[in-house]
PAMIGU-514366 format. One line per field, with one value per atom (N, C-alpha, C, O): residue number from 0; atom name; x, y, z. Coordinates in pm, 1 decimal, decimal comma. Atoms other than C-alpha are relative to their C-alpha. Example, Ala and Ser with C-alpha at 12.3 -4.5 7.8 and 13.67 -1.06 7.14 Angstrom:
2
num <- (0_0_0_0_1_1_1_1)
atome <- (N_CA_C_O_N_CA_C_O)
u <- (89,0_1230,0_90,0_193,6_-82,0_1367,0_-77,0_-26,1)
v <- (-119,0_-450,0_120,0_118,1_-119,0_-106,0_109,0_219,8)
w <- (0,0_780,0_0,0_66,5_-6,0_714,0_73,0_89,9)
This chain:
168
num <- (0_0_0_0_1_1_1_1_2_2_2_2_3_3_3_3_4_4_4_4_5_5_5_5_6_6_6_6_7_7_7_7_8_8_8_8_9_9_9_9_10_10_10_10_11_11_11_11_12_12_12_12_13_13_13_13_14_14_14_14_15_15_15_15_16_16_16_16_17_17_17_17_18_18_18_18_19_19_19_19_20_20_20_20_21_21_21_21_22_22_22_22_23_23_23_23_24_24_24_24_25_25_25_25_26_26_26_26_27_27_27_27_28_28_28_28_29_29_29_29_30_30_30_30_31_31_31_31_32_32_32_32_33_33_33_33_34_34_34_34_35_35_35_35_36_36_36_36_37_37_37_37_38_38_38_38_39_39_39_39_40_40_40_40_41_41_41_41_42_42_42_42_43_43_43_43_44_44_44_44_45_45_45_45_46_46_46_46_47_47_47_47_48_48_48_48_49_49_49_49_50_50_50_50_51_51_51_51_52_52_52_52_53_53_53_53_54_54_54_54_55_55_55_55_56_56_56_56_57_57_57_57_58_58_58_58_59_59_59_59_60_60_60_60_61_61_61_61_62_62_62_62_63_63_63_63_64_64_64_64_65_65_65_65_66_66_66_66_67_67_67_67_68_68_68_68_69_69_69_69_70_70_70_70_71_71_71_71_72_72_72_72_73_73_73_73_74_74_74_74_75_75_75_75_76_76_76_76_77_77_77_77_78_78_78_78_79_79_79_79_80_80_80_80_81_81_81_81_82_82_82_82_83_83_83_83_84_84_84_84_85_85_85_85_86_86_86_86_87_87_87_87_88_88_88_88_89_89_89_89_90_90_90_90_91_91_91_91_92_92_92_92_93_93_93_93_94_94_94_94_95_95_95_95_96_96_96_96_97_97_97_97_98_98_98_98_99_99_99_99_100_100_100_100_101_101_101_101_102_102_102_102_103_103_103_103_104_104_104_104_105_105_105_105_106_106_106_106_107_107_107_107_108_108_108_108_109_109_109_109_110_110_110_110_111_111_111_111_112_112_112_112_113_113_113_113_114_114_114_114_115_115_115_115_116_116_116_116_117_117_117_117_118_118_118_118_119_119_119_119_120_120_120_120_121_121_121_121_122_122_122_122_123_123_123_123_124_124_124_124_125_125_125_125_126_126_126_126_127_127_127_127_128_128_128_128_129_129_129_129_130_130_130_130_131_131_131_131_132_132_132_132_133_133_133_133_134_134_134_134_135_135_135_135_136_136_136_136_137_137_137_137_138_138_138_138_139_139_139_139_140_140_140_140_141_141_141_141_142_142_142_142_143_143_143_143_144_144_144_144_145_145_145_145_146_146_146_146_147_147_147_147_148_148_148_148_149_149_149_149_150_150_150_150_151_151_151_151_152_152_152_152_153_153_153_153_154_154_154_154_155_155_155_155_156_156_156_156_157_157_157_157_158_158_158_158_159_159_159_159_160_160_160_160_161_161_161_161_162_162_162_162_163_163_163_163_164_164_164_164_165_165_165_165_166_166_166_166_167_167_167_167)
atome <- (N_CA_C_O_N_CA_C_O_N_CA_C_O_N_CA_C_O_N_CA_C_O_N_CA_C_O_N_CA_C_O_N_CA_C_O_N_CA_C_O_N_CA_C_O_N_CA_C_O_N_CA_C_O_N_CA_C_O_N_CA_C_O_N_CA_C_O_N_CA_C_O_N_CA_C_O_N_CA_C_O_N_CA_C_O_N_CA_C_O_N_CA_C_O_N_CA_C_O_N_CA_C_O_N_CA_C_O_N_CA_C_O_N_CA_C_O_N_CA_C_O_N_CA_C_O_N_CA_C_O_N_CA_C_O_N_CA_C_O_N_CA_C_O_N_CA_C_O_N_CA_C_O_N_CA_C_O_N_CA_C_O_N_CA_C_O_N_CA_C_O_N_CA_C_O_N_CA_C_O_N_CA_C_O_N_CA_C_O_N_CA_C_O_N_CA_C_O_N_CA_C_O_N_CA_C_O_N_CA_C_O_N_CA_C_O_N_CA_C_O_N_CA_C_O_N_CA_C_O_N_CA_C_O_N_CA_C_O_N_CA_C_O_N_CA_C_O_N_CA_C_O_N_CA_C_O_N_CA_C_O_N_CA_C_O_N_CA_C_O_N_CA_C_O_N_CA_C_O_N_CA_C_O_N_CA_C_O_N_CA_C_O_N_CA_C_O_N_CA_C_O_N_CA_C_O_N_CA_C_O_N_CA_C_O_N_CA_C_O_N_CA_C_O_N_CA_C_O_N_CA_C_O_N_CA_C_O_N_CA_C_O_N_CA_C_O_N_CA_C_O_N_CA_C_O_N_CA_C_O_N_CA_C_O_N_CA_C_O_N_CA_C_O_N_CA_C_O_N_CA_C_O_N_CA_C_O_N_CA_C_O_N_CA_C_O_N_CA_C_O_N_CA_C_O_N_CA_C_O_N_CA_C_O_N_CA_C_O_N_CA_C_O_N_CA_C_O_N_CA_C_O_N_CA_C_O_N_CA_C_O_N_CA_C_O_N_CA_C_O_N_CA_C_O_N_CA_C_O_N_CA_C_O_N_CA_C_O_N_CA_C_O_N_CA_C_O_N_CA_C_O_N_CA_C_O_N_CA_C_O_N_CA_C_O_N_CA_C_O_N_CA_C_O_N_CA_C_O_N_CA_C_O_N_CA_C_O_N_CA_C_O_N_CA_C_O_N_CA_C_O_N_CA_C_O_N_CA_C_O_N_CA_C_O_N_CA_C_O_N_CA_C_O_N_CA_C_O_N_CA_C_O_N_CA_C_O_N_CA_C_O_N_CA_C_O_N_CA_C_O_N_CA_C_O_N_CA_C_O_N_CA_C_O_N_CA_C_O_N_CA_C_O_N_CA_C_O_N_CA_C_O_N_CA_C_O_N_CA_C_O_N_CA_C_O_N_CA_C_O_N_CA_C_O_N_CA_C_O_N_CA_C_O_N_CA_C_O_N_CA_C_O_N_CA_C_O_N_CA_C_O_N_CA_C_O_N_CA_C_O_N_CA_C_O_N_CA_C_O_N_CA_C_O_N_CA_C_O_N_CA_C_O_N_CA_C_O_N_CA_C_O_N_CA_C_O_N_CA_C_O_N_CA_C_O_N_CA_C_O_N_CA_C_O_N_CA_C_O_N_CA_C_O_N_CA_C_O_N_CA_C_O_N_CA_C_O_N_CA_C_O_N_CA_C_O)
u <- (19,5_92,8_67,0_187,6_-60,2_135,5_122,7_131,0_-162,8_505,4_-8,9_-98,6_17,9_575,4_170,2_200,6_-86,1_948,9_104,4_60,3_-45,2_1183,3_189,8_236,9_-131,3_1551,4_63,7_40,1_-82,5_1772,2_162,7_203,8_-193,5_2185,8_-5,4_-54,3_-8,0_2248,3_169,8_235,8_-105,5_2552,3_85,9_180,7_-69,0_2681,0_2,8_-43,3_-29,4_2787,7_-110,1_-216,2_89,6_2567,8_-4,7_-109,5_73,5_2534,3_-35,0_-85,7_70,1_2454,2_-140,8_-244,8_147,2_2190,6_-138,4_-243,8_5,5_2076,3_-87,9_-194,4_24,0_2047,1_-76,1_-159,1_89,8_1874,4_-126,3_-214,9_106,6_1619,3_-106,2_-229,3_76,9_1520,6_0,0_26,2_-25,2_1527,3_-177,8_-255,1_149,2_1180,8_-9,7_71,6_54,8_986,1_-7,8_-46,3_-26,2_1057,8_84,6_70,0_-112,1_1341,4_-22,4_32,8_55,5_1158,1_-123,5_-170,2_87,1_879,3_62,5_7,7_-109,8_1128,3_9,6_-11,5_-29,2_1207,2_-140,6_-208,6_92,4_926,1_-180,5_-273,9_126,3_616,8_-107,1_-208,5_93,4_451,2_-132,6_-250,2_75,5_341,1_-35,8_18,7_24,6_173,8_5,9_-3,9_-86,6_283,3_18,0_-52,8_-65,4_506,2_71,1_165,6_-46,5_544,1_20,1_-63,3_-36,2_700,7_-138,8_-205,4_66,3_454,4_22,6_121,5_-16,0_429,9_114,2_155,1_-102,1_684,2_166,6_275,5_-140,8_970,3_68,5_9,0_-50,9_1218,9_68,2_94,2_-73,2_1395,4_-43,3_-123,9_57,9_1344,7_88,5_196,2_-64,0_1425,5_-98,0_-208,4_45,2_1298,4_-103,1_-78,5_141,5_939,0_-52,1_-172,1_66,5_908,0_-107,8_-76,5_90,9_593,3_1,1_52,8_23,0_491,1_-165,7_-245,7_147,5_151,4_57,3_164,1_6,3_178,5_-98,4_-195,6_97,8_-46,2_52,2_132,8_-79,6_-11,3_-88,3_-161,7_-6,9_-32,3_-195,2_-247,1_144,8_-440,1_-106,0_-227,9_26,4_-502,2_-37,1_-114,9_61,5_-554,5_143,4_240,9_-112,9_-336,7_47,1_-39,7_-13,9_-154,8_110,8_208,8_-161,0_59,4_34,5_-37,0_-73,8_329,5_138,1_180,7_-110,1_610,5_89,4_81,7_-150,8_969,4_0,4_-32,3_-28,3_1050,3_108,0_145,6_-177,4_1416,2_38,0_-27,2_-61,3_1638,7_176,3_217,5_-93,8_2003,7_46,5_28,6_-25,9_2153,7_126,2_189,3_58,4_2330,9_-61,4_-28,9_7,2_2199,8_-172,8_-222,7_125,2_1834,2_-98,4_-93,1_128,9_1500,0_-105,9_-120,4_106,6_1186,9_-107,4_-71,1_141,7_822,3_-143,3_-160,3_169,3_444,5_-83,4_-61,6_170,2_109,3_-54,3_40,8_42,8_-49,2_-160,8_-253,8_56,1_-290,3_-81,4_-75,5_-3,4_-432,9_-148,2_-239,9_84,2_-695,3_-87,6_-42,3_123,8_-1001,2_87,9_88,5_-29,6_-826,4_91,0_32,5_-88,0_-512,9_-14,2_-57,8_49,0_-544,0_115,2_133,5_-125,0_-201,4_107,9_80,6_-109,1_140,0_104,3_62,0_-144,3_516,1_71,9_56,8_-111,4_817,2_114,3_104,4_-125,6_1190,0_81,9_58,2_-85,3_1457,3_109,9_109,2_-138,1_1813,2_48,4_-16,8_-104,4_2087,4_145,7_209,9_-111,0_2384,7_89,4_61,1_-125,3_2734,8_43,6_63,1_-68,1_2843,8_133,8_231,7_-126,3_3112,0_89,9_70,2_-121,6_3448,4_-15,1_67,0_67,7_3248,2_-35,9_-154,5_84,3_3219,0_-52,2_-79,1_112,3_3035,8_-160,1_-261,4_104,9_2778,1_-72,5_-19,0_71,4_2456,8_-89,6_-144,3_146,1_2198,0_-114,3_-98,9_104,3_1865,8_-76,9_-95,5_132,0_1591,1_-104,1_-85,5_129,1_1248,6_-105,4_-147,8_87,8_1019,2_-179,0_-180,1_127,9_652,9_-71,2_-56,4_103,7_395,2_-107,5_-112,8_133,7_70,4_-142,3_-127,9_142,8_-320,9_-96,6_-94,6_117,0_-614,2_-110,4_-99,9_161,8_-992,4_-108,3_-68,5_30,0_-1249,8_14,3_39,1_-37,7_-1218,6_-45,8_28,3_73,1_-1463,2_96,4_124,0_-52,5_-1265,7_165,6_240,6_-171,5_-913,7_84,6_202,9_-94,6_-803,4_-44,5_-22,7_-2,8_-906,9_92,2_193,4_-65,1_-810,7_160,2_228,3_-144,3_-445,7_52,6_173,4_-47,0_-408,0_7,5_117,8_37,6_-532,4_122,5_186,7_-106,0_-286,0_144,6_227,6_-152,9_10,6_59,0_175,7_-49,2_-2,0_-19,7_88,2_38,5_-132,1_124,0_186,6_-132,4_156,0_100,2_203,6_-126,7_381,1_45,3_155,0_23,0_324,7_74,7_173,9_-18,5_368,4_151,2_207,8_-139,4_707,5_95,9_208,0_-108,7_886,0_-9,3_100,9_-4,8_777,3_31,1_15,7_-16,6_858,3_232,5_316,4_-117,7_1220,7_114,6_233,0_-34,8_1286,4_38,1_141,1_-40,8_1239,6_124,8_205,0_-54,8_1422,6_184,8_286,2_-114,5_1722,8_55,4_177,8_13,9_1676,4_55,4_170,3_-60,6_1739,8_181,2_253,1_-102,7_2073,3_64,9_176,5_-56,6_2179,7_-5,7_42,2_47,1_2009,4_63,2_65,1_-101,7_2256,5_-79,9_-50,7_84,0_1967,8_-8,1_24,9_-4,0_1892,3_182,4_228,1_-150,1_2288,5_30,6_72,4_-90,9_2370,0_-59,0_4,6_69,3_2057,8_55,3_62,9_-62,7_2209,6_121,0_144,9_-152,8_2575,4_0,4_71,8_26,1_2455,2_-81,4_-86,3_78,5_2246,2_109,4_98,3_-74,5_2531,4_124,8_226,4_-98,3_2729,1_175,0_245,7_-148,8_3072,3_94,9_79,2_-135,8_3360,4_110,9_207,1_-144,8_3580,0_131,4_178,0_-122,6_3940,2_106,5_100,1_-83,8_4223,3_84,5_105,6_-115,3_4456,2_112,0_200,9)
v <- (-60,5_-816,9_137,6_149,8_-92,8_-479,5_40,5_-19,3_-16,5_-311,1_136,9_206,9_-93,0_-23,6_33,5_-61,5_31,9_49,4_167,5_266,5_-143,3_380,2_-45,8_-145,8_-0,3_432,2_90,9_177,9_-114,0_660,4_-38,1_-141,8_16,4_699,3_88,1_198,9_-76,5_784,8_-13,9_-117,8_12,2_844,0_-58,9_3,3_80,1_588,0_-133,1_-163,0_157,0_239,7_-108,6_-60,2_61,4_-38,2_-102,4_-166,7_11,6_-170,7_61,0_9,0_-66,4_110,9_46,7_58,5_-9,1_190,7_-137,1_-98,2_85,3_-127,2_-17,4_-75,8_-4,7_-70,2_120,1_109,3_-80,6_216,9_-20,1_58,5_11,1_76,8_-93,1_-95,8_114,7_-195,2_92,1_30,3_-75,8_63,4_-52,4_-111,0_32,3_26,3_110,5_199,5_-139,7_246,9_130,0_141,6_-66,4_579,4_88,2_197,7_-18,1_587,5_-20,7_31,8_-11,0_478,2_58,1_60,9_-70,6_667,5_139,0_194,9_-138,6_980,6_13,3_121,1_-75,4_930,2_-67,7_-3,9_24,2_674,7_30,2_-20,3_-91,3_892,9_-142,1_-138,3_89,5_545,9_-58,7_-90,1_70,9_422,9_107,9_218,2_-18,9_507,8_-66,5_-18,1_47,6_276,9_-164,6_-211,4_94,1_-70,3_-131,7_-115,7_31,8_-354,3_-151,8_-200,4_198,5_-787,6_-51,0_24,9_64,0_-1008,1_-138,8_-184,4_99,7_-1329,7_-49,4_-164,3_-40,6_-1227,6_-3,4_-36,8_-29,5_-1160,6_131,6_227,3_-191,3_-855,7_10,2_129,2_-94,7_-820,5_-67,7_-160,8_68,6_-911,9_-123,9_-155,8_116,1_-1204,1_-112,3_-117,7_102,2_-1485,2_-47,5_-88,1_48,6_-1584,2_117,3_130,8_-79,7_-1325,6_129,6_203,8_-95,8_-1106,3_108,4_116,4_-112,2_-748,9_25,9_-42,3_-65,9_-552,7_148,7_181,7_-110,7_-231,0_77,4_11,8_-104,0_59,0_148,3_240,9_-177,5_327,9_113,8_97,4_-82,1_654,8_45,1_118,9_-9,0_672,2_-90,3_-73,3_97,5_381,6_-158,7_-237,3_122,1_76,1_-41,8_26,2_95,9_-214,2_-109,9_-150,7_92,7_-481,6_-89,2_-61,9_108,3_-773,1_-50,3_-89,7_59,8_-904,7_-88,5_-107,6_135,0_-1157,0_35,8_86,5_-24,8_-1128,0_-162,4_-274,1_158,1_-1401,5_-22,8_-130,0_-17,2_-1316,6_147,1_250,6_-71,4_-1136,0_1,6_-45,4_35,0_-1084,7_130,0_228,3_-129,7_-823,9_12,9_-69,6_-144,2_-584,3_-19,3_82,5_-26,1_-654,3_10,0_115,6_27,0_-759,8_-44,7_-142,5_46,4_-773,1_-16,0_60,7_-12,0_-899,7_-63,8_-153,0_9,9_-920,4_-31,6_6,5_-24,4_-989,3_-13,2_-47,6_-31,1_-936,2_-124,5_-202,1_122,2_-1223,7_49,9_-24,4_-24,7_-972,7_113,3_175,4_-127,9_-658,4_104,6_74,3_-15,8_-410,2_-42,5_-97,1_46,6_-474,8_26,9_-43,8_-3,2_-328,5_-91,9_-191,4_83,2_-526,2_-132,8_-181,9_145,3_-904,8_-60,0_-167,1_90,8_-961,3_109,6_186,4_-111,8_-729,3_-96,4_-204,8_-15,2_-801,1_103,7_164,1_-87,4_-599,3_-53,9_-166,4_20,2_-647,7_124,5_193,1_-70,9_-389,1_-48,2_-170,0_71,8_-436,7_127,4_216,3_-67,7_-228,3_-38,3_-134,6_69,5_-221,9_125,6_241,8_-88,2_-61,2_45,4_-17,8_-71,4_211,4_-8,2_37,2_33,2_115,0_99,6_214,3_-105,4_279,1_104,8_195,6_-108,8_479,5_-89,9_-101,9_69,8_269,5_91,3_28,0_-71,8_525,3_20,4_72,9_-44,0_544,8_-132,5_-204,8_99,4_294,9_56,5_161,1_-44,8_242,7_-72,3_-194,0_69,9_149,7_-24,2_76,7_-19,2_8,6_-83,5_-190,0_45,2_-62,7_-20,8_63,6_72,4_-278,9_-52,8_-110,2_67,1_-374,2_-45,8_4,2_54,3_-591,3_-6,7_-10,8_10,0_-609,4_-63,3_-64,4_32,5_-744,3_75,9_77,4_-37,7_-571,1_-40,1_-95,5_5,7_-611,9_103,5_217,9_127,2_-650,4_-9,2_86,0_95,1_-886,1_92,7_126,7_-66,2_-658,1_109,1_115,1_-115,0_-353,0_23,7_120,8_17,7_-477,1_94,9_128,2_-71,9_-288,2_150,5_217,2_-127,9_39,5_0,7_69,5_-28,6_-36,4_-40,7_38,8_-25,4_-136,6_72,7_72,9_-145,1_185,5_54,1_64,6_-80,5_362,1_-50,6_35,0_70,4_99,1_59,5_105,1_-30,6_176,3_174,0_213,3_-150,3_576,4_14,8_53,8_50,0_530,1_-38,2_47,7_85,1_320,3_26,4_-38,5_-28,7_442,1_153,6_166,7_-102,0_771,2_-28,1_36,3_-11,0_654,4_-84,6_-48,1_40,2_451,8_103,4_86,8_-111,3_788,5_28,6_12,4_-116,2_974,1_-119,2_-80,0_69,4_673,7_-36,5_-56,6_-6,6_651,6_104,6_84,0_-94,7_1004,0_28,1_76,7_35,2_946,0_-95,3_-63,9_78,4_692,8_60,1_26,1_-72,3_896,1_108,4_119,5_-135,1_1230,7_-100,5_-68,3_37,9_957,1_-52,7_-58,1_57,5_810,6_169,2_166,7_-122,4_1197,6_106,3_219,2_-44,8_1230,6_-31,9_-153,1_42,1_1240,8_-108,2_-227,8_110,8_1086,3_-145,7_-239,9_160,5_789,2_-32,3_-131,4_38,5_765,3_-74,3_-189,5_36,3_777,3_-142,0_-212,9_99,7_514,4_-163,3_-261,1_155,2_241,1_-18,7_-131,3_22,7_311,8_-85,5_-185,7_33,4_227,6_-148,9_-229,9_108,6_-32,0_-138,6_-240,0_98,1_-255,1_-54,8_11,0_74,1_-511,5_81,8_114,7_-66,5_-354,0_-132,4_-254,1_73,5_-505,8_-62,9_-6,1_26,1_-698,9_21,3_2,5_-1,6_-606,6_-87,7_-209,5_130,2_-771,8_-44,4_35,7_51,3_-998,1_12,7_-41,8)
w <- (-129,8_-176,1_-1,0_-22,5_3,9_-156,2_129,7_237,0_-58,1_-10,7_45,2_-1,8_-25,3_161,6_19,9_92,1_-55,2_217,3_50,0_-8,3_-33,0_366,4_52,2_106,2_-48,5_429,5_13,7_-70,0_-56,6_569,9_45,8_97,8_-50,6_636,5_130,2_151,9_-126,1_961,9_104,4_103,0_-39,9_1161,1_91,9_139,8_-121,2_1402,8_-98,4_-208,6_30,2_1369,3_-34,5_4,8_28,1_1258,8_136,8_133,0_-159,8_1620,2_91,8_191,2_-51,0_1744,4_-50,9_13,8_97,2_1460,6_95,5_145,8_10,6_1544,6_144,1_164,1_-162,0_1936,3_3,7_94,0_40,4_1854,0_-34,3_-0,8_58,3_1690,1_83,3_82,8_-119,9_1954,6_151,0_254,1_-142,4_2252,3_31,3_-44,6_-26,6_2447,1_107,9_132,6_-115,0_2733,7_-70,0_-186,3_6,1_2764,1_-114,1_-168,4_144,1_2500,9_-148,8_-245,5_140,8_2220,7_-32,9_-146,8_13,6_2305,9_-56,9_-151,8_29,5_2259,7_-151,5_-207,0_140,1_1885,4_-59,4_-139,7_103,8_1776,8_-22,7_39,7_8,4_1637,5_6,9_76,6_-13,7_1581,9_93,7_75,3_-120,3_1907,2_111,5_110,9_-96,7_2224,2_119,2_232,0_-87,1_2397,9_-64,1_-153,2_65,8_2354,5_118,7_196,0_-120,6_2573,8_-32,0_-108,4_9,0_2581,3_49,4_119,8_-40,3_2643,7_32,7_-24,7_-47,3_2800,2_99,2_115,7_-148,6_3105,8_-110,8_-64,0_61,7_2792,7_66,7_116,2_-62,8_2912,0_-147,0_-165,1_56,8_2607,8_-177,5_-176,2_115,6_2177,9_-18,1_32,2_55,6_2026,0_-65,3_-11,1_88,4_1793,2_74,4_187,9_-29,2_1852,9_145,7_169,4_-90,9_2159,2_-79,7_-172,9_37,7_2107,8_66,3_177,7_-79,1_2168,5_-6,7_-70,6_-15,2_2251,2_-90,8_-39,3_36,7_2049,2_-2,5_-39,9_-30,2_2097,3_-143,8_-152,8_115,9_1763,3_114,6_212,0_-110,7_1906,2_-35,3_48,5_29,7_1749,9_63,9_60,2_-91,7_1966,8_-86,5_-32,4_81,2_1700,6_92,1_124,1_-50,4_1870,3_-82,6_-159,7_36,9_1743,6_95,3_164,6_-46,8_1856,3_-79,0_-171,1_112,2_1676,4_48,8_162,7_-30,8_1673,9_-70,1_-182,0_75,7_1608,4_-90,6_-50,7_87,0_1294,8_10,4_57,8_-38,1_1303,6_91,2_104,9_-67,7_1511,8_60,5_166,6_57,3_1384,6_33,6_-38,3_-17,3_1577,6_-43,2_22,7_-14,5_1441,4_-163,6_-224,7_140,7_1063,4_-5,4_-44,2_-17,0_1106,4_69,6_144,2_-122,5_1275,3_-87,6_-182,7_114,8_1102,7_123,8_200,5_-55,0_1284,6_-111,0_-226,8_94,7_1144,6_137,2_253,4_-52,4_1274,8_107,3_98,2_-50,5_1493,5_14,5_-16,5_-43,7_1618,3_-57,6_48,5_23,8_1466,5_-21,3_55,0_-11,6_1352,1_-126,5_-227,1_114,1_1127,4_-172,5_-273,3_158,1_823,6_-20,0_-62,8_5,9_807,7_-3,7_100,5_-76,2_759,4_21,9_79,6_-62,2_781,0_-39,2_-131,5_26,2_783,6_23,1_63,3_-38,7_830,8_-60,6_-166,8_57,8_843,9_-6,7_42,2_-52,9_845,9_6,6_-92,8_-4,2_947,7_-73,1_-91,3_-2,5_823,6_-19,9_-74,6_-4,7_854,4_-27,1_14,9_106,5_628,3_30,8_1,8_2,4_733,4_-190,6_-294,4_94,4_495,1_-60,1_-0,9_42,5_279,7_25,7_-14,3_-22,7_409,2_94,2_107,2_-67,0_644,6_156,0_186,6_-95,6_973,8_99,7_201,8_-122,4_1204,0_-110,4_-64,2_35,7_934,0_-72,0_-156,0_99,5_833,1_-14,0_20,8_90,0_621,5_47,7_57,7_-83,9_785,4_-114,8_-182,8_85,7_530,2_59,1_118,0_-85,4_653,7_-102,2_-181,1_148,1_415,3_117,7_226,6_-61,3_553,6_-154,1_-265,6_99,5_346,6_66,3_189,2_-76,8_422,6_-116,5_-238,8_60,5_303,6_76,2_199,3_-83,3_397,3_-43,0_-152,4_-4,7_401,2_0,7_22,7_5,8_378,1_-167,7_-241,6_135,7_36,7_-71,9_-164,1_119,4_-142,1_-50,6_-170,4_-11,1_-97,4_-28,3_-17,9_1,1_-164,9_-117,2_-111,6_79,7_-435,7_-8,2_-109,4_-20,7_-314,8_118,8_132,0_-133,2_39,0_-5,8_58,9_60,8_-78,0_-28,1_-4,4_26,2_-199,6_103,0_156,6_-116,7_69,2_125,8_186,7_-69,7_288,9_-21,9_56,8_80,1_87,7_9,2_9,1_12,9_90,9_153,6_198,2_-172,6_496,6_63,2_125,4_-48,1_602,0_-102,7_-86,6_49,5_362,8_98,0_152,3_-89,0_553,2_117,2_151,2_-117,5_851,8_32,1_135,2_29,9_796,5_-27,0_21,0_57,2_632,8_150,5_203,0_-95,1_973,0_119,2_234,9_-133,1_1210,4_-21,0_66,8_46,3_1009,4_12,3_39,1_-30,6_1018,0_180,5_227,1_-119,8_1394,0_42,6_130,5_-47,2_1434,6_-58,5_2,5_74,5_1203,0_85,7_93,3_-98,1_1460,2_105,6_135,8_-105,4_1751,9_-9,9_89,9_-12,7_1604,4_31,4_-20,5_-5,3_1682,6_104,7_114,9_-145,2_2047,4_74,8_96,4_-151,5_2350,6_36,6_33,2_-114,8_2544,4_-20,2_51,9_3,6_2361,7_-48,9_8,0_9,9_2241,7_126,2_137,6_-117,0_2614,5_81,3_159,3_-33,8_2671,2_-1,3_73,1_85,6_2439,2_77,9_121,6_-44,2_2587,9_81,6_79,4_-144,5_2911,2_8,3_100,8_16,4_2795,7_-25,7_43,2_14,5_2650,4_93,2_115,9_-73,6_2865,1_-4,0_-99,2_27,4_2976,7_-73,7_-83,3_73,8_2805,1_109,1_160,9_-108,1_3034,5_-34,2_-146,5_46,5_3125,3_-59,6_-43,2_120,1_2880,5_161,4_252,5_-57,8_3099,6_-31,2_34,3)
């Protein structure tokens, strides 16, 4: 099955990386070139293990997909349920790995697999898959690298995570 995979060091903590990468609306419209729009389904508000999404790439092919795991702050892994004609089946996983000796800084790597169709065409359209979606992983990574370094979404996540109660 062909692989597609991208990584980048970026400068914050590996729960913030992390919180970064699961932002939704507005905020992940901001860094991620991928989509056009991104939304829970089945009355979910937030990710987690077996919750699905609707995705919209920004060319308009849709897919829905399902979280398999969801291991915050190290890993997130999704596949396909839903998708377009070429694809007959995808997953990805995120993981993010604190920088040795360096804790404001991780390493994000982003792996997708995929099959496409139709049967006849598979070992052209694999190719074509692989340089396609390899493409589009560098430039959704790079995004996502530019946001660990954006006030906006920085100040998004801050705000996003539960305050810390005071010590007794």
């Amino acid at each position: 099955m062909p692989m597609v995979e991208a990584s980048v060091e970026v400068p914050v903590a590996i729960a913030t990386a992390f919180a970064v990468s699961q932002t939704t609306g507005a905020v992940r419209k901001r860094w991620d070139p991928f989509i056009r729009s991104q939304r829970f389904l089945h009355g979910a508000t937030e990710p987690g293990k077996g919750v699905r999404t609707l995705t919209v790439h920004r060319v308009g092919f849709r897919m829905i997909s399902e979280y398999v795991s969801y291991q915050p702050p190290t890993n997130v892994g999704m596949k396909m349920v839903e998708g377009s004609w070429f694809f007959a089946r995808m997953g990805g996983g995120w993981r993010f790995i604190a920088v040795e000796g360096e804790p404001q800084r991780t390493r994000a790597i982003w792996r997708y697999n995929f099959g496409t169709r139709p049967r006849l065409l598979v070992p052209i359209a694999d190719r074509i898959g692989a340089f396609v979606l390899g493409r589009e992983i560098e430039h959704r990574i790079a995004g996502f690298a530019r946001a660990c370094s954006d006030p906006v979404v920085l100040a998004a996540v801050r705000d996003a995570e539960p305050p810390v109660p005071p010590r007794p």
